[in-house]
N, C-alpha and C positions, 0 to 999 in steps of 0.2 A: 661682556659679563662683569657683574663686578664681585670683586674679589673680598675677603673679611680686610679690616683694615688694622695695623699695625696696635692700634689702642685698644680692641678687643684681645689683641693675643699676650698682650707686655705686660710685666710685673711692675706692679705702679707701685708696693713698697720696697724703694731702690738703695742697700746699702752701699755708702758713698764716703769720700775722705775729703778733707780739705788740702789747698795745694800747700799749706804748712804742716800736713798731716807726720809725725815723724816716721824714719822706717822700721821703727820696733810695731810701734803700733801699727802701722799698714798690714803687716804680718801675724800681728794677734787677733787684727778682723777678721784676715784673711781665715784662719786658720778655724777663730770660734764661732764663723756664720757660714763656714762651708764653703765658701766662693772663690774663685781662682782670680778675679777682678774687679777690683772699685772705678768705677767714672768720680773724676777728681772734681769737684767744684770750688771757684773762688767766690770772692766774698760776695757777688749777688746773688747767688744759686746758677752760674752760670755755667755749663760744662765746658771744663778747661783741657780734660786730658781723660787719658784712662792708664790705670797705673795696674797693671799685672802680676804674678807670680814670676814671669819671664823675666820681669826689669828688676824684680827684687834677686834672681839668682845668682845676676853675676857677682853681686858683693860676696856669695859664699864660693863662686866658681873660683873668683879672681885672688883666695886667700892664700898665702904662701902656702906651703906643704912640699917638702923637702922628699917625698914619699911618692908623688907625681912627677910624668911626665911633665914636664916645662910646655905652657903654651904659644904659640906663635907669635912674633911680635905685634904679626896683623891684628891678631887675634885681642891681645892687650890694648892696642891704639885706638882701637874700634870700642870701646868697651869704658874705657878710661873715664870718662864723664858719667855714665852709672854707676863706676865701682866708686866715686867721691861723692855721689849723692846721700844726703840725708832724711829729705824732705818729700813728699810727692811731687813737689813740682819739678823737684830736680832728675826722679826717676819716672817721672809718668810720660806715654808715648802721648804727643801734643804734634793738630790741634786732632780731636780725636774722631773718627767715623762715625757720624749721629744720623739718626733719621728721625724724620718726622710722623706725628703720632697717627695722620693722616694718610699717609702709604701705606700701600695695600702689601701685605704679606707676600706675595710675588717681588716686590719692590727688596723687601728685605733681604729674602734667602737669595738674589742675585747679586746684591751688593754684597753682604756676608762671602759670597763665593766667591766674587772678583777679588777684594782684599783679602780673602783666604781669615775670614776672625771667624769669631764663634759668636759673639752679641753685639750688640748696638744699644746705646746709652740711644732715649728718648726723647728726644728736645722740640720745643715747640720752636715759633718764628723768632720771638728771644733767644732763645740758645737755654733756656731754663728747662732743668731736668723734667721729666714727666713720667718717666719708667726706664725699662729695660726688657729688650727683646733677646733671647734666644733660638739658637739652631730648636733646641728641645722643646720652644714655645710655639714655633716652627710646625713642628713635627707633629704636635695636636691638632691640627687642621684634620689630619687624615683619622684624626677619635671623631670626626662628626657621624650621627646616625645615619643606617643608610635611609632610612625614611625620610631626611630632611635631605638630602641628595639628591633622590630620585622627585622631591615635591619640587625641588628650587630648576630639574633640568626640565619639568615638563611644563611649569609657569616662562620660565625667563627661555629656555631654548624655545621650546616646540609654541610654545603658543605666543611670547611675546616677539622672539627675536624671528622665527620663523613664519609662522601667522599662519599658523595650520593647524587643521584638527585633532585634538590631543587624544580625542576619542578613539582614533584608529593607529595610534602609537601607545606601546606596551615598551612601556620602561622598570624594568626591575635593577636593584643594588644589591648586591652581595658583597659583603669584606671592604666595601669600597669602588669593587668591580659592577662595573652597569655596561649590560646589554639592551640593546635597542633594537625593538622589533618591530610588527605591524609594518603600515604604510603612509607611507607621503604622496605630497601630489606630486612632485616634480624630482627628475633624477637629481639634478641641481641639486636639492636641500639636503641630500647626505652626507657629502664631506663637509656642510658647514656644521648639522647633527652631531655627528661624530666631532670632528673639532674643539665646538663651543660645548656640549659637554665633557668632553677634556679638558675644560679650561675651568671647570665646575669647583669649588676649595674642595678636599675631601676625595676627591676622584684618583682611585689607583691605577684604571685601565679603562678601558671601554670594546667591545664586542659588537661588531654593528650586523643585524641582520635585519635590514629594513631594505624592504620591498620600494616600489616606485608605482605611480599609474601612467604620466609621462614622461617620453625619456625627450628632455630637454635640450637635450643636448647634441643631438644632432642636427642640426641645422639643415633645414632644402639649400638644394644649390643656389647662390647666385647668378642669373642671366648675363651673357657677355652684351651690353649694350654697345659694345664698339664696332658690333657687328650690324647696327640696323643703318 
């Protein structure tokens, strides 16, 4: 199946900082465009880093205050070269988790998960910005209509990938949820059915009530020839 691709779902106008960007201003971007992170670019538009709300807190974590508990030394040691940052290059987390505009949205929300981030700065084979993908840009796959759900599983499943007659399969979408009814020829083609429409963008579940005409799957015996 193929999947929507990372370029249809990404915000292609991408607020960004430079890695001389200072850290007053990192924080008055952050603050007057809403965004919790800039992808830093240097001087050829090439994504160098991504600089956060996280890397900008510990300058206010790490402030004296006689009023606080004292924190750990670990805690300090560990920290010490963001609390002396001024610049984004010197707070931005480098080099930084990009994908390409080419990867399919599946591709995304597992990297996203593995690394535990929330977005992905967009870069092509350059390394030059192109957009920015989020969890939430993510999350729009499942606003597709269910009309266009139930059209793409019964072209690409039932009739391309399967090669069966779509005449005698009744495919409905609801919320997302598609049930699959009617019949196939072979027992075989329903766990691939069921399956590859789960694999469908857009699909919250699947319901499979489909019939069979042949059951495939039971094999005739094989003859012992070692007996003749």
């Amino acid at each position: 199946m193929s999947h929507r691709k990372v370029r249809e779902v990404m915000t292609p106008d991408v607020v960004t900082a430079g890695v001389d960007t200072p850290f007053k201003e990192l924080a008055a971007i952050m603050t007057r465009r809403g965004v919790s992170a800039l992808p830093v670019l240097d001087g050829e538009g090439r994504v160098a880093g991504v600089v956060s709300e996280a890397d900008l807190l510990p300058k206010q974590e790490f402030q004296e205050d006689p009023t606080a508990r004292p924190l750990p030394w670990w805690r300090r040691w560990a920290a010490r070269d963001r609390t002396a940052g001024t610049i984004a290059g010197d707070l931005m987390t480098a080099p930084a988790v990009t994908i390409g505009p080419d990867e399919s949205v599946v591709a995304a929300a597992r990297l996203m998960e593995r690394r535990k981030i929330k977005r992905l700065p967009v870069a092509g084979p350059d390394a030059r910005l192109e957009g920015i993908v989020s969890r939430c840009d993510l999350v729009r796959v499942f606003l597709r209509p269910d009309a266009e759900i139930r059209e793409e599983i019964i072209d690409e499943v039932f009739t391309d990938f399967l090669g069966t007659n779509p005449a005698l399969v009744r495919v409905t979408v609801t919320e997302g949820v598609v049930t699959l009814a009617g019949e196939v020829e072979k027992k075989s083609m329903i766990p691939f059915a069921v399956r590859m429409s789960r694999s469908v963008d857009g699909v919250v579940d699947v319901a499979d009530e489909l019939t069979f005409t042949v059951d495939d799957t039971r094999l005739p015996p094989v003859p012992d020839l070692t007996s003749y």
